[in-house]
C-alpha positions in Angstrom: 115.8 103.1 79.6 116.6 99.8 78.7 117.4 98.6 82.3 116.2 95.0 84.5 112.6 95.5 85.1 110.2 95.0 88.2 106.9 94.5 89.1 105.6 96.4 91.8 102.2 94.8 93.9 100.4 98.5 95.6 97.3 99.6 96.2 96.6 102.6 96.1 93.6 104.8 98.0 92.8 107.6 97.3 92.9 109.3 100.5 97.0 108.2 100.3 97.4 109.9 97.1 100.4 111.9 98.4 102.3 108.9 100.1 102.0 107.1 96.7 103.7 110.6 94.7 106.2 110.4 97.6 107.2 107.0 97.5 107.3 107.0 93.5 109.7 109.9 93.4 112.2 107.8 96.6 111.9 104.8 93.8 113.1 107.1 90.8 115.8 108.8 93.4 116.9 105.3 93.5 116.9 104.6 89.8 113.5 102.7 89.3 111.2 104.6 87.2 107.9 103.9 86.2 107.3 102.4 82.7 103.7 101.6 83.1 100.8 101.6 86.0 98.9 98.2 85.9 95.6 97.3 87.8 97.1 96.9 91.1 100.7 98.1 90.9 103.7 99.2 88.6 106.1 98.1 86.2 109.5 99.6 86.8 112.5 100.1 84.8 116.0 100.9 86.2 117.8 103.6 84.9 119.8 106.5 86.0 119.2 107.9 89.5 116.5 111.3 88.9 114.7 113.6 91.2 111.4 113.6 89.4 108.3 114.9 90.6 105.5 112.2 90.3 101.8 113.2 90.3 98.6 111.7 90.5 94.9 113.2 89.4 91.5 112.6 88.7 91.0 113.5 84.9 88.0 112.0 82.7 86.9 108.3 83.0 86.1 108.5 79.4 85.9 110.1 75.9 88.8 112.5 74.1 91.5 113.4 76.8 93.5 115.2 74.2 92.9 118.3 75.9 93.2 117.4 79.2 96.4 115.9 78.5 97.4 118.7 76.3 97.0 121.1 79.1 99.7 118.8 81.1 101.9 118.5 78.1 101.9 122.1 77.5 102.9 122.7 81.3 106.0 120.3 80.7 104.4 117.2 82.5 105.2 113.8 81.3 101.8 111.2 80.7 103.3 108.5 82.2 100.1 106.2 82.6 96.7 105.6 84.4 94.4 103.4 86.1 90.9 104.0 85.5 90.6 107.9 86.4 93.5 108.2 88.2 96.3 109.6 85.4 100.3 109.6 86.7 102.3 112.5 85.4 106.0 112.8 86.2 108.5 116.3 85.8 111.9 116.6 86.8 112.8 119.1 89.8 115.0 121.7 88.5 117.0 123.3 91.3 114.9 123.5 94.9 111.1 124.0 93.0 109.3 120.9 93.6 106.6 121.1 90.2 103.0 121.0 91.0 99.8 120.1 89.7 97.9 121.6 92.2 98.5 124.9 93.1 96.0 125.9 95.3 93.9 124.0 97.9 90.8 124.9 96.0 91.9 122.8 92.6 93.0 119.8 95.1 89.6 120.1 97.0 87.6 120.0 93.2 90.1 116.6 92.8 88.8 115.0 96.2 85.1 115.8 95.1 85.3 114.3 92.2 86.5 111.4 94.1 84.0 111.8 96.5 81.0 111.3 93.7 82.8 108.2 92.6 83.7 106.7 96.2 79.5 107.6 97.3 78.4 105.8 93.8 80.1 102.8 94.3 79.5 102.8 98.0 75.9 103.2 97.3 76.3 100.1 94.3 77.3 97.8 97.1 75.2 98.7 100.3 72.3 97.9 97.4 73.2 94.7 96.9 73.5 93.6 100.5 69.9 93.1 101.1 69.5 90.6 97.7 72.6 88.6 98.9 71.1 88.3 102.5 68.2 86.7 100.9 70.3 84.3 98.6 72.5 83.0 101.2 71.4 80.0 101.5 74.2 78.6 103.6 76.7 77.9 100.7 79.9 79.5 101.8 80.5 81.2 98.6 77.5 83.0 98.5 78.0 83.9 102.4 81.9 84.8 101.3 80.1 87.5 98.4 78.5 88.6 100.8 80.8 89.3 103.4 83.1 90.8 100.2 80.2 93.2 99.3 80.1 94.4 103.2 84.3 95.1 103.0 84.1 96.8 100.0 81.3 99.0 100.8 82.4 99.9 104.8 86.1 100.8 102.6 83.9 103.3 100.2 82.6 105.0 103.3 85.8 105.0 105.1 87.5 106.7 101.7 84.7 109.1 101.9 85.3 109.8 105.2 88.8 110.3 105.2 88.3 112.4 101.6 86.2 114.4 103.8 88.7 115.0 106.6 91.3 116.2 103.4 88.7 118.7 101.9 88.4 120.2 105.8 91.7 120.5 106.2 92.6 122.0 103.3 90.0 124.5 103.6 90.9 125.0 107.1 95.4 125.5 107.0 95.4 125.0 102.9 97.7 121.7 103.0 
């Protein structure tokens, strides 16, 4: 595709993993598809109008991903990027079959736990450090705004955790 290009700004959360596949696969309806994931957002290309199926999972953080990627490969998945663990995979829709990478609540509840260990380490990394920043702050505001940054960022790990939570129950519960 050798279209204009666009950078997208989005953050994603995890718990909204869904609305991001969604709202990936309106952009490529539209003719904007994804040439690269960045830190906090996208780099899109136009090209032809496609109905794609985008996907996001949790694969390894590190090491050989030949396999893992091989498995996706080998199930006609396109490795389209990642950011950190997250990896985005894309497949066009052939007729009314939307393709999946989860087929069954269980392998989508394994995806949020692995999530969950990640969201309750870092959570756990910045509750830590609140008590050592209390005792710094001595009244210079950037200290007090570091602070108050640690505080954000750990109360949005534990509201991640909770709403990963509220995923794993339901899925267990209906299977959606």
């Amino acid at each position: 595709m050798n279209g204009k290009r666009k950078r997208v700004f989005r953050v994603m959360l995890a718990w909204n993993d869904r609305k991001e596949e969604r709202w990936l696969t309106e952009q490529a309806k539209a003719g904007w598809h994804v040439e690269r994931m960045g830190l906090i957002g996208y780099t899109l290309v136009q090209g032809p109008p496609a109905d794609m199926a985008y996907r996001l999972d949790v694969g390894p953080a590190h090491g050989d991903r030949t396999e893992y990627l091989g498995l996706f490969r080998d199930a006609g998945w396109e490795h389209v990027g990642r950011r950190g663990i997250w990896h985005l995979f894309r497949k066009p829709v052939l007729g009314r079959e939307v393709p999946e990478i989860h087929t069954d609540p269980q392998s989508r509840i394994s995806m949020y736990r692995r999530l969950l260990g990640v969201s309750t380490l870092m959570m756990l990394a910045m509750v830590l450090q609140i008590p050592g920043g209390l005792s710094r702050a001595d009244g210079s505001t950037a200290r007090w705004m570091m602070l108050w940054l640690q505080i954000l960022l750990a109360g949005t790990f534990a509201y991640g955790s909770v709403r990963m939570l509220l995923a794993v129950n339901r899925l267990r519960k209906h299977g959606i």
